[in-house]
N, CA, C and O of each residue as an XYZ file, in Angstrom:
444
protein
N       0.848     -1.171      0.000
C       0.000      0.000      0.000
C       0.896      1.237      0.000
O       1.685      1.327      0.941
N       0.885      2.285     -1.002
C       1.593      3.845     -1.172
C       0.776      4.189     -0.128
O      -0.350      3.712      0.016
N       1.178      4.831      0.466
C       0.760      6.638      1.089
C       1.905      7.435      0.903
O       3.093      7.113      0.946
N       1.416      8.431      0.709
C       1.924     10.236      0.050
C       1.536     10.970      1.175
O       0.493     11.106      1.815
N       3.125     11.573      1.251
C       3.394     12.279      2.441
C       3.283     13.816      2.063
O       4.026     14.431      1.298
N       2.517     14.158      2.557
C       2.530     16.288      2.474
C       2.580     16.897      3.568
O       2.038     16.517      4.606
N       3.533     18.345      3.357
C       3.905     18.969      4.582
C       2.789     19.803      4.808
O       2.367     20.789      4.204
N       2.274     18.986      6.147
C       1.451     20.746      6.334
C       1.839     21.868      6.761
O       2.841     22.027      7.459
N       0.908     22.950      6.295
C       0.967     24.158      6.721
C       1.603     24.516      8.490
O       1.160     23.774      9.366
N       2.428     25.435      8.839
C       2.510     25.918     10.154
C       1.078     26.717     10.564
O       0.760     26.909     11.737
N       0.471     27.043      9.702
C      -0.550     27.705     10.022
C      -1.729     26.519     10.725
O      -2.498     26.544     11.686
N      -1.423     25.661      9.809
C      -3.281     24.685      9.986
C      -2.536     24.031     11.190
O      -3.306     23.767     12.113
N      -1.577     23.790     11.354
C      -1.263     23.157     12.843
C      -1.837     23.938     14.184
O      -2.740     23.664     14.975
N      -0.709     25.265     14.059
C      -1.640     26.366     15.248
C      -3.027     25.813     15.047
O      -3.522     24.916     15.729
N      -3.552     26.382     14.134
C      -5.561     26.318     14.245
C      -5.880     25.365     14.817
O      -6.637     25.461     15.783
N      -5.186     23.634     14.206
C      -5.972     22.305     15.103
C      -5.180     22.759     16.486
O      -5.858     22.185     17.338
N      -4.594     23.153     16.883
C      -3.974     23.419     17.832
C      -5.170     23.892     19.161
O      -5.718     23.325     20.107
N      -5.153     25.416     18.482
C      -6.106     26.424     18.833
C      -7.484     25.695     19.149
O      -7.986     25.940     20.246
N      -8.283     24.637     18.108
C      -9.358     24.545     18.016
C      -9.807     23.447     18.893
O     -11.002     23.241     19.108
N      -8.408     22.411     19.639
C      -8.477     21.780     20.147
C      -8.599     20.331     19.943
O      -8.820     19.518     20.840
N      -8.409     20.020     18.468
C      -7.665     18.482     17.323
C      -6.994     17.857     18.179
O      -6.228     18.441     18.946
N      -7.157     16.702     18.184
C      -5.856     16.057     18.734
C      -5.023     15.859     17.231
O      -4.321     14.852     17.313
N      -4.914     16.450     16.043
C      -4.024     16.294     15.320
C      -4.401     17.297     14.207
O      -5.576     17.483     13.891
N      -3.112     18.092     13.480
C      -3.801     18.146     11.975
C      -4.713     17.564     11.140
O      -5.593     18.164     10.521
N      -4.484     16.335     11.128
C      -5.174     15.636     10.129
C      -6.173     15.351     10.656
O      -6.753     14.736      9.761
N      -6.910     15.357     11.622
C      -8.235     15.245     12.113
C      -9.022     16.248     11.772
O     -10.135     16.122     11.261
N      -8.159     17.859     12.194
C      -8.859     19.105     11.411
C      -9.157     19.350      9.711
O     -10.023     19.836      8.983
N      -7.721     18.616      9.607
C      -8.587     19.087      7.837
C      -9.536     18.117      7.421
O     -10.567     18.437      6.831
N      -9.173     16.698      7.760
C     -10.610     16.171      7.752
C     -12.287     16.782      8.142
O     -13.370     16.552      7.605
N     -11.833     17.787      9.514
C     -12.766     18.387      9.497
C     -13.481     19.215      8.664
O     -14.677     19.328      8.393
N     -12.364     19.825      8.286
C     -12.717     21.257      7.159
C     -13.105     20.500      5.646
O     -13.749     20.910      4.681
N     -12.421     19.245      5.911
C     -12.940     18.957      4.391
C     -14.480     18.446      4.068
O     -15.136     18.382      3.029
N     -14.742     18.115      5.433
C     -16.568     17.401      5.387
C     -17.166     19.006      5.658
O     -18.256     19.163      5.108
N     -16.779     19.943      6.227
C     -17.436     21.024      6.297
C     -17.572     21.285      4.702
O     -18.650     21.002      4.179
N     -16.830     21.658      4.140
C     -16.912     22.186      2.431
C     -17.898     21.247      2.071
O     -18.977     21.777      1.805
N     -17.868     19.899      1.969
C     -18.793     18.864      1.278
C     -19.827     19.264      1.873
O     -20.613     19.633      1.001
N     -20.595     19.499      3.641
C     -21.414     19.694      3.797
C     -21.981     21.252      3.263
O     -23.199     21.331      3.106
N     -21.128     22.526      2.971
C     -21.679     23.252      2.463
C     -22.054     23.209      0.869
O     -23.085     23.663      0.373
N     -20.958     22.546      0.165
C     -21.604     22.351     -1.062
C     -22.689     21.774     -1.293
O     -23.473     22.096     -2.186
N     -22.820     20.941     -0.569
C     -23.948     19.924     -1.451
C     -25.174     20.366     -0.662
O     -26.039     19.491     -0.704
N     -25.632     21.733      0.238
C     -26.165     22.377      0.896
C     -26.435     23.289      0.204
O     -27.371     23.891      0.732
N     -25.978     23.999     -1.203
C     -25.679     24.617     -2.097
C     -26.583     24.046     -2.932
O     -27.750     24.368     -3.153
N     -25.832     23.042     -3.433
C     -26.739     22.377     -4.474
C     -27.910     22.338     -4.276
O     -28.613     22.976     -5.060
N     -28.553     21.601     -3.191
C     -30.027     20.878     -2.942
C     -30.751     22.469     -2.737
O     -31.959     22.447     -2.503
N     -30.129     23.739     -2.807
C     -30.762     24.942     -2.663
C     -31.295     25.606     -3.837
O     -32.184     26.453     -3.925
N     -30.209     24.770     -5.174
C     -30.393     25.464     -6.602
C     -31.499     24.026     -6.909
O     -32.698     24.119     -7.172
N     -30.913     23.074     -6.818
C     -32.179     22.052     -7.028
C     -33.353     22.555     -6.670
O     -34.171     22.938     -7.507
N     -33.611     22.618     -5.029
C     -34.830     23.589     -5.037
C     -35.452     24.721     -5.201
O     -36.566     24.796     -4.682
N     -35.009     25.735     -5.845
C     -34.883     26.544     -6.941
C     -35.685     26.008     -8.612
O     -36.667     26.212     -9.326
N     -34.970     25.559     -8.558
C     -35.200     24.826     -9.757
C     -36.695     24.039    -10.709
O     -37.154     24.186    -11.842
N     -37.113     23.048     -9.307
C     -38.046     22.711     -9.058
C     -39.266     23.638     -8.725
O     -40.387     23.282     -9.089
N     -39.114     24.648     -8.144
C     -40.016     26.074     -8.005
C     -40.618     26.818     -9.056
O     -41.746     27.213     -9.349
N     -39.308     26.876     -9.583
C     -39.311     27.862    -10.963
C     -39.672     26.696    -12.112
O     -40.529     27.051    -12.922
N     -39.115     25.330    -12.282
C     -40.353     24.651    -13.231
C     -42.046     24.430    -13.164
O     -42.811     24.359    -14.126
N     -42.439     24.330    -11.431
C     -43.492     24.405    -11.186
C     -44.144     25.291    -11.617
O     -45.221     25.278    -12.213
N     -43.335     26.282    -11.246
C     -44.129     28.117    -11.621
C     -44.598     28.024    -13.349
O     -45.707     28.306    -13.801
N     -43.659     27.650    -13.948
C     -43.698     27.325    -15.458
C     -44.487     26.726    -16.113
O     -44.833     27.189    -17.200
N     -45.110     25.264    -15.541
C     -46.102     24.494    -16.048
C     -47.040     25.028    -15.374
O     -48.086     24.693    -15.929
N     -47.216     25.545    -14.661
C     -48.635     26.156    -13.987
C     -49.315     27.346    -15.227
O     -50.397     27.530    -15.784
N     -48.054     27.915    -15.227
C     -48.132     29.194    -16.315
C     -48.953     28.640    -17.838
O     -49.988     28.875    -18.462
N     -47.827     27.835    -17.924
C     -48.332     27.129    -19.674
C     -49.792     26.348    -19.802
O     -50.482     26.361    -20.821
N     -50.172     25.567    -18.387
C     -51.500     24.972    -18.035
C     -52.489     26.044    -18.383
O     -53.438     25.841    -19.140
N     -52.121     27.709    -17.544
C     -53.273     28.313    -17.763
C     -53.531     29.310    -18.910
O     -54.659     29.751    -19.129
N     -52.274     29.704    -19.751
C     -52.559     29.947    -20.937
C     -53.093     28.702    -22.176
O     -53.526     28.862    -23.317
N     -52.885     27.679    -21.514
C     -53.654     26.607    -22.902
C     -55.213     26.895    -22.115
O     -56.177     27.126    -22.845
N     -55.336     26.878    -21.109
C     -57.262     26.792    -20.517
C     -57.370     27.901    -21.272
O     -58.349     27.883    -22.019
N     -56.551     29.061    -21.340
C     -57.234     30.462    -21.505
C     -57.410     30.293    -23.208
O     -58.566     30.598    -23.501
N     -56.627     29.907    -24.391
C     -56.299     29.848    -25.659
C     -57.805     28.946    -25.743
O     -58.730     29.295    -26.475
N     -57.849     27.667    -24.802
C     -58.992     26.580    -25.480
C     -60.384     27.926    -24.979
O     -61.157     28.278    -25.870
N     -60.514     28.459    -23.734
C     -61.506     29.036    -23.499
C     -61.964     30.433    -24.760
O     -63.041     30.606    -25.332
N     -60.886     31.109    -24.840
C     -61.050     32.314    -26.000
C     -61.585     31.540    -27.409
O     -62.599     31.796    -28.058
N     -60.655     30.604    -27.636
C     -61.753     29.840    -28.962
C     -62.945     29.158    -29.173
O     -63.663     28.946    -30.150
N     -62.965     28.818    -27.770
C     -64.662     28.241    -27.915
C     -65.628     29.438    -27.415
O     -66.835     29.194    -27.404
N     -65.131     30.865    -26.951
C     -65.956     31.958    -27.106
C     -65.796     32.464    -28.211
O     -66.920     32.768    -28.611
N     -64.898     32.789    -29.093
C     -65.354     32.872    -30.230
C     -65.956     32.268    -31.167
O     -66.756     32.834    -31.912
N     -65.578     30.788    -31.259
C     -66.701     30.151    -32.187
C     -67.800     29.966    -31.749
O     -68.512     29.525    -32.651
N     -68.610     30.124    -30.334
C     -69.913     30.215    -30.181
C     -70.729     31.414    -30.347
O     -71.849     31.402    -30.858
N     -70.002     32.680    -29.799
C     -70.680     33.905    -30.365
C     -70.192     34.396    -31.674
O     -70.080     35.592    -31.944
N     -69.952     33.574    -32.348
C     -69.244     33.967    -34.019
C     -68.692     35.303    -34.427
O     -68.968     35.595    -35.591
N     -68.018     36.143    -33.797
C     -67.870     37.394    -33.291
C     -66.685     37.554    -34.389
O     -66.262     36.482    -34.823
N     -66.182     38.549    -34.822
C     -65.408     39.161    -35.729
C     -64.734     39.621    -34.862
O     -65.468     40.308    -34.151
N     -63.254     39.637    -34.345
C     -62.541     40.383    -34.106
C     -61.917     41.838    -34.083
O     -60.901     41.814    -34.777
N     -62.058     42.644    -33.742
C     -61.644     44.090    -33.893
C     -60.273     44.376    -33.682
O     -59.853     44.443    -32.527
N     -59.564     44.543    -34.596
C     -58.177     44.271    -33.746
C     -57.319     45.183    -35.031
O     -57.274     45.060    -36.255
N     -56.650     46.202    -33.975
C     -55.806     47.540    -34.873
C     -54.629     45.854    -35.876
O     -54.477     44.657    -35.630
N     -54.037     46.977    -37.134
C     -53.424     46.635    -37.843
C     -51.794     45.259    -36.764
O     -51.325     44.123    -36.696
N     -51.724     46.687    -36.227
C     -50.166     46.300    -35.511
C     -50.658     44.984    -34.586
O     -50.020     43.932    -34.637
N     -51.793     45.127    -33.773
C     -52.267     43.446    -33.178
C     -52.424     42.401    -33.977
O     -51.768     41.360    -33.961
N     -53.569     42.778    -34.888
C     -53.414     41.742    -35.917
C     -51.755     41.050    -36.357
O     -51.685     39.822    -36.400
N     -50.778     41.683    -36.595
C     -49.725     41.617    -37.288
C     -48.898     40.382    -36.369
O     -48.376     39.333    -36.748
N     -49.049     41.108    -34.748
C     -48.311     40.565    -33.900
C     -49.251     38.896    -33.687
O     -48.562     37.953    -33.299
N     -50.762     38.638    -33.952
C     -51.237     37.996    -33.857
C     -50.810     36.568    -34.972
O     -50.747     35.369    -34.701
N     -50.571     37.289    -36.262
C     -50.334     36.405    -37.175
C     -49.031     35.876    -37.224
O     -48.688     34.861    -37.829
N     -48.150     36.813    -36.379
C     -46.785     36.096    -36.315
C     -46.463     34.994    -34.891
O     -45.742     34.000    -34.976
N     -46.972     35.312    -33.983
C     -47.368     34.369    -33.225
C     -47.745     32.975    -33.298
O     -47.065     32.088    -32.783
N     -49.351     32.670    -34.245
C     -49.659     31.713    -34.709
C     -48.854     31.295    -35.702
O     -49.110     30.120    -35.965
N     -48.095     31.685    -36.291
C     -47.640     31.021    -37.409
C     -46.243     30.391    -36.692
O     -45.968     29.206    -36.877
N     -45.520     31.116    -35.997
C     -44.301     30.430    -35.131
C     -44.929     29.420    -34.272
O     -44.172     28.459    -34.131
N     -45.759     29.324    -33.807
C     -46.603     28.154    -32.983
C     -46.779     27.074    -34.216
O     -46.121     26.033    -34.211
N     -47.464     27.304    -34.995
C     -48.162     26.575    -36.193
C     -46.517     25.551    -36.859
O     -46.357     24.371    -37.168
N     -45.483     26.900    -36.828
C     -44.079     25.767    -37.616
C     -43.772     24.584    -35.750
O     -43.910     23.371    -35.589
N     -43.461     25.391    -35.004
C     -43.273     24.305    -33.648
C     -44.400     23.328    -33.836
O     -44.024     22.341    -33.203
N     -45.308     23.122    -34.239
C     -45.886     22.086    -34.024
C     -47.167     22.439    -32.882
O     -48.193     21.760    -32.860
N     -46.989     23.323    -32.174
C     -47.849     23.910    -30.978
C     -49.335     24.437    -30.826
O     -50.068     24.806    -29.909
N     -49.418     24.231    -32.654
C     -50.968     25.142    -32.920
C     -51.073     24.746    -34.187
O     -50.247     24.773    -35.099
N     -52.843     24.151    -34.127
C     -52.780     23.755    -35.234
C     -54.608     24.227    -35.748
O     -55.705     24.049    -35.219
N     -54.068     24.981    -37.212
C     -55.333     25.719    -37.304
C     -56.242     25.091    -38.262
O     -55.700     24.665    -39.282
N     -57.533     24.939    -38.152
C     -58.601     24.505    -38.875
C     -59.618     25.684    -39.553
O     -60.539     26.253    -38.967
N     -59.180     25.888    -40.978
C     -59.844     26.837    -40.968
C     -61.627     26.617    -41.422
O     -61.948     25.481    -41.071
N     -62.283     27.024    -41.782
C     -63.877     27.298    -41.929
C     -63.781     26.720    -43.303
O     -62.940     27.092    -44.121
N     -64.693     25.776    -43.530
C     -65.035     24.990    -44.779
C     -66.039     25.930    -45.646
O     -66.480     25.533    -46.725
C-alpha cells in the first residue's frame, strides 16, 4: 500500500492546535466534510430553486392553454369578428404562425 506524504501548513497546525484536534489531520478532515457539507447544501438549494421555478412554469403554460382553449370556444360560439388595430393583428399572425411551424398550434380553418 503507497501513502503520500505532504507537509502541512505551520498555520493549519496552530488552528488544530487552537481549536483543540488532537491532530492536523483530524482538522482538515474536518474542514474537508465542512466544504462537502456546504456544497452539497448549495446544491439541494439550486435544485430547489429549480423545481419552483419549473413548477411556476407548467402552472403558467397549463393556464394559458385553458385560456387559448376558453377564448376559442368563445369565439366560435358567439361567431364574433374580431376588432383588432393593424399592428395586433400583425403581432397575432406572427405568433400563430411560429406556434403553427413548432408544431404547438394547429389551425382549422372554416369549410
Amino acid at each position: 500500500m503507497l501513502t503520500k506524504s505532504v507537509k502541512v501548513s505551520e498555520i493549519i497546525i496552530e488552528k488544530s492546535k487552537a481549536r483543540r484536534f488532537q491532530s492536523p489531520n483530524q482538522y482538515i478532515l474536518h474542514l474537508m466534510e465542512f466544504e462537502e457539507a456546504n456544497r452539497g447544501g448549495a446544491q439541494i438549494d439550486i435544485i430547489k430553486s429549480h423545481n419552483a421555478l419549473m413548477g411556476f412554469m407548467e402552472m403558467e403554460r397549463l393556464m394559458m392553454e385553458k385560456l387559448n382553449h376558453a377564448i376559442r370556444i368563445l369565439i366560435e360560439k358567439t361567431e364574433i369578428e374580431l376588432q383588432l388595430a393593424e399592428r395586433e393583428k400583425a403581432f397575432l399572425r406572427d405568433a400563430m404562425d411560429s406556434a403553427i411551424k413548432k408544431g404547438k398550434w394547429v389551425f382549422k380553418g372554416k369549410d
